[in-house]
C-alpha positions in Angstrom: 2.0 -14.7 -21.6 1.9 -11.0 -22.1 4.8 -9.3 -19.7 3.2 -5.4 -19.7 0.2 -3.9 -17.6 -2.1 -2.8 -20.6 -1.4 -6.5 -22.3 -2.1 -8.2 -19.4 -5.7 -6.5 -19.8 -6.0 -6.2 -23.6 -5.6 -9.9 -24.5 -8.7 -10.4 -22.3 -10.4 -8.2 -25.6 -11.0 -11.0 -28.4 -12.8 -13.6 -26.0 -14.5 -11.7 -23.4 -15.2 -8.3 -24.3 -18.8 -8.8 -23.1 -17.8 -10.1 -20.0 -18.0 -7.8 -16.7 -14.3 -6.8 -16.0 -15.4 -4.3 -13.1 -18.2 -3.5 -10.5 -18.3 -0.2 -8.6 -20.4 -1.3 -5.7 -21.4 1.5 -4.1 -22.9 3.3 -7.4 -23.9 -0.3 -9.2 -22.0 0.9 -12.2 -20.3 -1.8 -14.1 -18.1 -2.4 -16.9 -17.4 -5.4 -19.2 -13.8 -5.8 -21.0 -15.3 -3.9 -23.9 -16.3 -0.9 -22.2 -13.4 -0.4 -20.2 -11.8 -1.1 -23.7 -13.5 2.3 -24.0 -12.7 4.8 -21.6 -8.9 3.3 -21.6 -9.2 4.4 -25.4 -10.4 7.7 -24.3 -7.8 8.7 -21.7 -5.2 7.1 -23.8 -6.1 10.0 -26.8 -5.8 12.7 -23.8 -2.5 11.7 -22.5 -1.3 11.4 -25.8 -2.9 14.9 -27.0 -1.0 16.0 -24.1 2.5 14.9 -25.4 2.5 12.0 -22.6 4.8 9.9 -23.7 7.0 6.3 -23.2 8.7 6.9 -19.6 6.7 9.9 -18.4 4.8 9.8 -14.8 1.1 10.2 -14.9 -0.3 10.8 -11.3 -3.6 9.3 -11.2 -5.2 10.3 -7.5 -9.1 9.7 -7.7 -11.7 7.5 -5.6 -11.5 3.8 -6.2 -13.3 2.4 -9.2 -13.8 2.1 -12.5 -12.4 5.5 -13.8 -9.3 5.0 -11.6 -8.7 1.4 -13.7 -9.2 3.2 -16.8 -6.5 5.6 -16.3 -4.2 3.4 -14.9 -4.7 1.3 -18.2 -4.5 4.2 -20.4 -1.0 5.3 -19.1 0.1 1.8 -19.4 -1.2 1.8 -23.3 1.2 4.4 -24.2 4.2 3.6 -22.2 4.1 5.6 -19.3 4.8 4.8 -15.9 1.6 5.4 -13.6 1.8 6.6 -10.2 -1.1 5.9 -8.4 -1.6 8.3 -5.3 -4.2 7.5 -2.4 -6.7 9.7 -2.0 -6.8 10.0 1.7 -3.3 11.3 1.2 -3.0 15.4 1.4 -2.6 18.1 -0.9 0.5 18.6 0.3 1.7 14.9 0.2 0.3 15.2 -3.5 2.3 18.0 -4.5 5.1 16.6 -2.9 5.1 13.2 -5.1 4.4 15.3 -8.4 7.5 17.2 -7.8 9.7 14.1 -6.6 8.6 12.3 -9.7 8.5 15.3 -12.3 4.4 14.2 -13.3 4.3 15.7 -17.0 0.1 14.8 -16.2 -2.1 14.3 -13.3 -5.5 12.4 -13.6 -7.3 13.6 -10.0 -10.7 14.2 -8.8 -12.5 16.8 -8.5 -12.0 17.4 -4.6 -7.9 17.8 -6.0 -9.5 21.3 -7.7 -9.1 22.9 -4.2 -5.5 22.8 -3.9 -4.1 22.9 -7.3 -1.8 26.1 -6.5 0.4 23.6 -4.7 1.5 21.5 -7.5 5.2 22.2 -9.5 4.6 24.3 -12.3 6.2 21.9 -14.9 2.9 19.4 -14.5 1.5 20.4 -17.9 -2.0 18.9 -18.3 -4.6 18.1 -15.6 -7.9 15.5 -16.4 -10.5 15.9 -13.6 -13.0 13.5 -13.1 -16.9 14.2 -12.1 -16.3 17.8 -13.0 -19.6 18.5 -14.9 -20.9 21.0 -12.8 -17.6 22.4 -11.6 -15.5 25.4 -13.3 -12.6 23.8 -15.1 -9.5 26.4 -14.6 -6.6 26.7 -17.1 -4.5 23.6 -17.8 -7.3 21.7 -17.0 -9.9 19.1 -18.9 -13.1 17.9 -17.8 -13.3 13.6 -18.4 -17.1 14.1 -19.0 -16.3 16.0 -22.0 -13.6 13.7 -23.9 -13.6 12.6 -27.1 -12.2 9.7 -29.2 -9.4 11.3 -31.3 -7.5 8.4 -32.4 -4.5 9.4 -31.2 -3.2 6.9 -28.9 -1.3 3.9 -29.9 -0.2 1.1 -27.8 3.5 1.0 -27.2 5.9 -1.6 -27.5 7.2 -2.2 -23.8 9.8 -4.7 -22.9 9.2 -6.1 -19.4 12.2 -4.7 -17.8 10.6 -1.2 -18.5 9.1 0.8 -15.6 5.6 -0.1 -14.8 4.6 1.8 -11.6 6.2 3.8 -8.8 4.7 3.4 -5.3 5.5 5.9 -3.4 5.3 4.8 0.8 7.0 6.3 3.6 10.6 5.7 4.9 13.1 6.1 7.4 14.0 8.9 5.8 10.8 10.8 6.9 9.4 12.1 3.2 7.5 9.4 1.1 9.8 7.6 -1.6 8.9 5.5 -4.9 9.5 2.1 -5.5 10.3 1.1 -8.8 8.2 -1.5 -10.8 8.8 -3.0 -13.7 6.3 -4.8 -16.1 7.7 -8.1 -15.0 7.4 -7.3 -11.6 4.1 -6.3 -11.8 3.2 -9.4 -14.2 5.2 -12.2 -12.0 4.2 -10.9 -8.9 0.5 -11.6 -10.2 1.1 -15.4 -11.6 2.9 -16.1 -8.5 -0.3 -14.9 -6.8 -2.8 -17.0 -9.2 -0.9 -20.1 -8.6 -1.4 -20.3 -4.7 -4.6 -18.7 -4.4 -5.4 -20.9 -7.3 -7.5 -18.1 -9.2 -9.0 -18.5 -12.0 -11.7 -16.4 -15.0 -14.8 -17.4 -12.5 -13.6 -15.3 -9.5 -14.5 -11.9 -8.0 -12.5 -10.0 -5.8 -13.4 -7.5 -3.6 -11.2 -4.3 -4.1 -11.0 -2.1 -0.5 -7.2 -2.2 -0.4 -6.0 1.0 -2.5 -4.1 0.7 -5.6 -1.4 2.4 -4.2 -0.3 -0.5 -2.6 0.9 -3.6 -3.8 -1.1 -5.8 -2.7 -4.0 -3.4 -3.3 -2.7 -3.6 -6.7 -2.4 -7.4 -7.0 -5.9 -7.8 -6.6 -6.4 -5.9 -9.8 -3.8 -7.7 -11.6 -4.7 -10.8 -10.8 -8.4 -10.4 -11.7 -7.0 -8.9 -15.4 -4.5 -11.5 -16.2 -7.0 -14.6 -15.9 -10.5 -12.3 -17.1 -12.1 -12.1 -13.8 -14.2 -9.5 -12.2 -13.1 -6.9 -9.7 -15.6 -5.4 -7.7 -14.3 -2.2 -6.4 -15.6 -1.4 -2.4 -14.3 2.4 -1.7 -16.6 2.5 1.9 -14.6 0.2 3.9 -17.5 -0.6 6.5 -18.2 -4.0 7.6 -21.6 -3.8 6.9 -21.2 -2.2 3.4 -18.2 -5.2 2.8 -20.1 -8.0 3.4 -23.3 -6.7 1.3 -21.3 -6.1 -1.1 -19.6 -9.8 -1.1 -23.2 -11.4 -0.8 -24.9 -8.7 -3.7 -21.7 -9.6 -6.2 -20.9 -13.4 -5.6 -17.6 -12.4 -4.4 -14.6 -15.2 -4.3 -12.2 -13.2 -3.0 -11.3 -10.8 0.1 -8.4 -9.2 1.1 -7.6 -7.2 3.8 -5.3 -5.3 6.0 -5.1 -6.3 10.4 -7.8 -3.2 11.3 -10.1 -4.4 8.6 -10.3 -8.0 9.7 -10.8 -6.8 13.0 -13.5 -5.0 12.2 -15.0 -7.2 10.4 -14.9 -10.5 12.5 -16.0 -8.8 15.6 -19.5 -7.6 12.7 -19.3 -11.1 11.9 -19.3 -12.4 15.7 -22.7 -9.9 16.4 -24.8 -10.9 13.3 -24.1 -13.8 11.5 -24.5 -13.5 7.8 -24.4 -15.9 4.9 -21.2 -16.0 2.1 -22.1 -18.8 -0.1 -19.6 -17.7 -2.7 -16.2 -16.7 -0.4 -14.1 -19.3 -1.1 -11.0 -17.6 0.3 -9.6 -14.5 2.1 -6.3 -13.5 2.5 -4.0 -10.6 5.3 -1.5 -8.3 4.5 0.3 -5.6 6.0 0.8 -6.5 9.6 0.0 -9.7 12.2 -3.8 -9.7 12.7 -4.3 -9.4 17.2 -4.5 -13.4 18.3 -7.9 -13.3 19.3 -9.2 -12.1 15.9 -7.3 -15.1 14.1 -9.1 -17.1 16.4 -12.7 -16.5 15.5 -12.1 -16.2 11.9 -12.4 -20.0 11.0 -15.8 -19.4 12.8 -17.2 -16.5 11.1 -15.9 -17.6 7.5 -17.1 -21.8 8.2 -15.1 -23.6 4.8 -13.1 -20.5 3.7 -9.4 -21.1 3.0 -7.5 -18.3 4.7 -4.1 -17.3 3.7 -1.6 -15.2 5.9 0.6 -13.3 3.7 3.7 -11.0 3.9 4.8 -8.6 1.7 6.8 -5.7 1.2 6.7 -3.3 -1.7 10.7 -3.3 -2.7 10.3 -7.2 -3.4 6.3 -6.6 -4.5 5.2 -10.3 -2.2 6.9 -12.4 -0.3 5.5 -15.7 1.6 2.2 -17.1 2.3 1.3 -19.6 4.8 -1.1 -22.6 3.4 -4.7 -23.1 4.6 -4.5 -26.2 6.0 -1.7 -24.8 8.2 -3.8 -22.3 9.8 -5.2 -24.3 12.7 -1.6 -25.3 14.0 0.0 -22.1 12.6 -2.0 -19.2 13.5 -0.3 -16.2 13.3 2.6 -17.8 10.9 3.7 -15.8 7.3 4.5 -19.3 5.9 6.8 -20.1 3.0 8.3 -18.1 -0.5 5.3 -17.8 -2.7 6.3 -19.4 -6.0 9.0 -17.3 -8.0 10.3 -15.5 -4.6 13.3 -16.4 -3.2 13.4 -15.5 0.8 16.0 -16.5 3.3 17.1 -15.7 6.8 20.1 -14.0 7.8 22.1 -13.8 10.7 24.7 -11.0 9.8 27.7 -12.0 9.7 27.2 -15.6 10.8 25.0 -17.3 7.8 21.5 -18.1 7.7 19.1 -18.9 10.8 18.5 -22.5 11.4 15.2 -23.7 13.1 14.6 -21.6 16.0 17.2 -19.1 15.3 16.2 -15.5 14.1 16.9 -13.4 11.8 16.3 -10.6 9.0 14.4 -11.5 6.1 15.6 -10.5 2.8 14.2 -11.6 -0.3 16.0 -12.3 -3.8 14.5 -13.1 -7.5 12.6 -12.0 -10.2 9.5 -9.7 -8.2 12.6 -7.1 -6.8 12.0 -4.1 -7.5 14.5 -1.9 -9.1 15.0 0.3 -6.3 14.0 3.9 -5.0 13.1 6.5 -7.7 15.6 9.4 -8.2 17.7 7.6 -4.6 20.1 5.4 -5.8 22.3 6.0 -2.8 19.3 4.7 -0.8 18.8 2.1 -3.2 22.0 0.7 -2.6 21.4 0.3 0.9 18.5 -1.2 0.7 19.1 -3.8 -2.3 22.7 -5.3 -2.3 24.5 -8.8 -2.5 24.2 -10.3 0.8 27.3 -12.0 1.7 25.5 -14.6 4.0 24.4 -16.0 0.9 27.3 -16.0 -1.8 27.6 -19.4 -1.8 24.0 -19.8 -3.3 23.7 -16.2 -5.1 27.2 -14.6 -5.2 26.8 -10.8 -5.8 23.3 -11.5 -7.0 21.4 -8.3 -4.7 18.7 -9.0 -2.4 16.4 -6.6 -0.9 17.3 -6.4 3.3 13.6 -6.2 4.5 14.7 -4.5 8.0 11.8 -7.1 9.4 13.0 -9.8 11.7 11.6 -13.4 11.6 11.6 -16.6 13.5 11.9 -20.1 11.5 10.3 -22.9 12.7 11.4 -27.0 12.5 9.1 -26.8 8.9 10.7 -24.0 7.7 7.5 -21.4 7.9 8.4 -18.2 9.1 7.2 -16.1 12.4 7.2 -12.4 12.1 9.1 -11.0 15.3 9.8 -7.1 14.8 10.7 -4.5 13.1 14.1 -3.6 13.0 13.7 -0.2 12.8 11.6 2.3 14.1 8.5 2.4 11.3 4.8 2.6 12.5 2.3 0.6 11.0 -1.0 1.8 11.7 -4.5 0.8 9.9 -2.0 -1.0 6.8 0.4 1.8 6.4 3.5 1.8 7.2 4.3 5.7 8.6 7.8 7.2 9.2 8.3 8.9 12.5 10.2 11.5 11.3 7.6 12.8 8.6 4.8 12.7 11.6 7.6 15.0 13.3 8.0 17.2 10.1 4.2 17.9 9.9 3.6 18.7 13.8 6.9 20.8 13.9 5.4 23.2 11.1 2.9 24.1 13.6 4.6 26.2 15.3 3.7 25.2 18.8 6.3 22.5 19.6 10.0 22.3 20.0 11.3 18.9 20.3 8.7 15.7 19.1 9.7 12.5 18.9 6.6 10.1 17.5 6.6 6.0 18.0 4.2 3.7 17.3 1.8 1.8 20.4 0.8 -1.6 19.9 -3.0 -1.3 19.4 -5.4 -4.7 18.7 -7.6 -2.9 16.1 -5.1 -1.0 14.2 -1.4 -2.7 14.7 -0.4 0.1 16.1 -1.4 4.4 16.7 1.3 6.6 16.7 1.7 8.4 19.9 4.0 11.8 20.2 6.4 12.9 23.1 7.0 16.5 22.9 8.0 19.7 24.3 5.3 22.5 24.4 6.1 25.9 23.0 4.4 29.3 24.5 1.0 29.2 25.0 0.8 25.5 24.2 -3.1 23.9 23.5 -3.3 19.9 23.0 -6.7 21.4 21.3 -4.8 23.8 18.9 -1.9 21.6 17.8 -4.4 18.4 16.8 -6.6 20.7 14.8 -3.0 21.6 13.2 -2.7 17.7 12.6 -6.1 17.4 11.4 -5.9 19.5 8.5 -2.0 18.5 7.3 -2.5 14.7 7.8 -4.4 11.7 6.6 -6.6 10.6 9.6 -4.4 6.9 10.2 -1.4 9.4 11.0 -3.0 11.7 13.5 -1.9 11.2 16.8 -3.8 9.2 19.4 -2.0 10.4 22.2 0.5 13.3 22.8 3.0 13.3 26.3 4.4 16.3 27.3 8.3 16.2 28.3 9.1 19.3 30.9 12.1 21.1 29.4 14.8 19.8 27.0 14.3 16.3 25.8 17.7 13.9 26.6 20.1 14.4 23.5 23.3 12.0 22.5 26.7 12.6 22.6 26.4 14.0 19.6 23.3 16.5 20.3 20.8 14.4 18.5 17.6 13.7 20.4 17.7 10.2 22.6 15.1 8.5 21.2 15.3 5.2 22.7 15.7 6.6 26.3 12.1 9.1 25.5 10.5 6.3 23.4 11.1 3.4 26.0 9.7 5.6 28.7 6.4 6.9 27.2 5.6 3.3 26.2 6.1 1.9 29.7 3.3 4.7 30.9 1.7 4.1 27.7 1.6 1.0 28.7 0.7 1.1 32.5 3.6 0.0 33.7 5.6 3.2 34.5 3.8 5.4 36.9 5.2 8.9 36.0 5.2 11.9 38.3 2.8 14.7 37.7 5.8 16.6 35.5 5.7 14.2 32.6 1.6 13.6 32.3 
């Protein structure tokens, strides 16, 4: 089978070019094979008008649907390697990516007009979508008014080229790309048809964002066998499930918050899915007591818990018929991944035993654009395993697991000190950066708080500045940060926060302290509320 994006699409051309490839449900817009064919075509002649060419970063930030799947395609075509940025991220976060990854073009909507003073200067050509009634400045080109030129021809791409780059936050506080190849991208969707057994006469229901992975898989999966996507952008229960009943939906996937929001729906008015055959979880455990209605609102559904992480693309899945005895369990390598777990230094975990999982095999990613130093920590030979990879790398997840007597897997922790909130996975230190540029702060320390809805909300320790205003510094946060990284609570620290031996902040000693009051179980004196 065809190991690039575009081909994985294109081949669907001679046999179903009149079959419905896309469904933007909250407009009713659709679009067959041959149509998308189309406006690929379209965007294609643009990039290439604009000198886009094999290797070069498009940005494409616009509002899930069918446009956003053209573009995405239409980059592919000619050999570039898209970078698909969410549009609940900032301006700010946008510029920052387009610098990090030198974008030569940037496909954006038409909210992205606002802001456009921000980007590098190198970014030479801008296409705006839904721009008809909107002045156009320099640089720029309204979609509505494209025209086929002819000027775009497929390239040849070998599958070790560079597919994608998603960019998600690390430990080192500023977002950073992963690196995917075509045969990431391409393997990581077979691997995902064989166990969720999909197949041309499914439909799944898009809410996850392309800019994740397994966002992204959804849409991959859907083009490699010539299903249907149907694209949900309003993520509300009620608008999901009409959607699912309206289009005949297969399909679901979601993220912890999602399915909690959508079982407890689901619990209060009872609504026929005649077509849901499966759903599936990613990005975090989903709360106990949700898992435990969800074989009762979705009555002969398969559900799959998954894990993933976007340096090895996905990871393990637990089987359906485990779910009753299992719930809660990530389950086993999904076919083509190779995952083990590690005690460093000692070997790998046996039964009960824990340990970090790391993850080996063809859907590894090649790494962290333009941080090869980082890269190298995070994907190297693991010398627990030499005897059955020898210096073959392995991606070090930083996640620690539990194996069971069947060898399924139970996620423990995190190893570090990442918050996952609402399926993204933030780093404290870039929550720090953005309420330290207000001004009104002088040392912040931000952790995650377990939370049943969303994983986790981040919460902030901090020392006021002057004429400090909890009211002042979350409009500050309000307009620099997507709404799943504004705070939900902040704690003010009297003073000096405890430093190290070496001057840095003690983050374990502030952290441990505003989670135990967090939590209820430290009552603090009137200094520290």
């Amino acid at each position: 089978m065809a190991q690039s994006v575009y081909r994985m699409f294109a081949d669907n051309l001679p046999l179903r070019a009149s079959k419905v490839a896309l469904i933007d449900a909250d407009s009713g817009r659709s679009a067959t094979y041959g149509q998308l064919s189309e406006e690929v075509d379209l965007i294609a002649d643009f990039l290439a008008g604009a000198e886009v060419s094999s290797g070069d970063r498009v940005i494409v930030h616009v509002r899930k649907g069918i446009f956003e799947v053209a573009a995405m395609l239409a980059a592919s075509k000619i050999g570039a390697t898209v970078v698909n940025v969410n549009v609940q991220w900032t301006a700010e976060q946008l510029a920052y990516v387009a610098a990090d990854c030198e974008a030569k073009a940037l496909i954006i909507g038409r909210e992205a007009l606002r802001n456009l003073e921000l980007l590098p200067r190198f970014v030479q050509r801008i296409l705006v979508m839904g721009a008809k009634d909107v002045a156009i400045p320099d640089g720029c080109e309204a979609a509505s008014a494209l025209a086929p030129t002819g000027q775009a021809r497929e390239q040849v791409i070998r599958d070790s080229d560079l597919a994608m780059i998603i960019y998600t936050s690390g430990s080192t506080g500023l977002p950073k790309g992963v690196m995917l190849t075509h045969a990431n991208i391409c393997i990581g969707a077979d691997s995902v048809i064989a166990y969720l057994q999909l197949g041309e006469d499914d439909r799944l229901l898009s809410v996850l964002p392309y800019s994740f992975d397994a966002g992204l898989n959804q849409l991959t999966t859907m083009l490699r066998t010539g299903g249907t996507v149907v694209h949900q952008p309003i993520a509300f229960p009620s608008e999901l499930i009409r959607a699912v009943q309206t289009h005949g939906v297969t399909g679901f996937a979601g993220v912890p918050p999602l399915w909690s929001q959508v079982v407890r729906f689901l619990d209060e008015a009872r609504s026929p899915l005649p077509s849901l055959r499966l759903i599936t979880n990613t990005g975090g455990k989903i709360a106990p007591n949700i898992l435990e209605r969800m074989p009762a609102v979705f009555p002969g559904v398969a559900i799959y818990l998954m894990y993933g992480l976007t340096e090895a693309f996905r990871s393990t899945f637990l089987k359906p018929e485990k779910f009753a005895r299992k719930m809660g369990s990530i389950g086993q390598a999904i076919p083509n991944a190779q995952v083990y777990v590690i005690k460093h230094g000692h070997g790998r975990a046996a039964p009960g035993e824990q340990g970090e999982l790391v993850h080996a095999g063809p859907l590894v990613s090649l790494g962290y654009w333009g941080k090869p130093e980082l890269t190298r920590q995070k994907i190297r030979p693991c010398p627990e395993l030499v005897d059955l990879l020898g210096d073959t790398p392995v991606v070090y997840s930083g996640d620690l697991v539990r194996v069971d007597e069947d060898g399924d897997l139970w996620f423990v922790g995190r190893m570090d000190d990442m918050i996952k909130t609402s399926g993204f996975r933030l780093s404290p230190t870039e929550v720090e950066d953005l309420l330290s540029r207000s001004g009104l702060i002088t040392d912040v320390v931000a952790f995650g708080v377990e939370d049943d809805d969303l994983g986790q909300v981040v919460h902030v320790a901090l020392t006021p500045l002057g004429d400090f205003s909890e009211a002042a510094l979350m409009a500050h946060c309000r307009r620099v940060m997507p709404h799943y990284m504004i705070p939900r609570r902040f704690h003010t620290w009297p003073g000096s926060m405890p430093r190290t031996s070496s001057g840095k902040l003690d983050r374990p000693q502030i952290i441990s302290r505003f989670k135990a009051r967090a939590s209820g179980v430290l009552q603090e004196p009137a200094s520290l509320q």
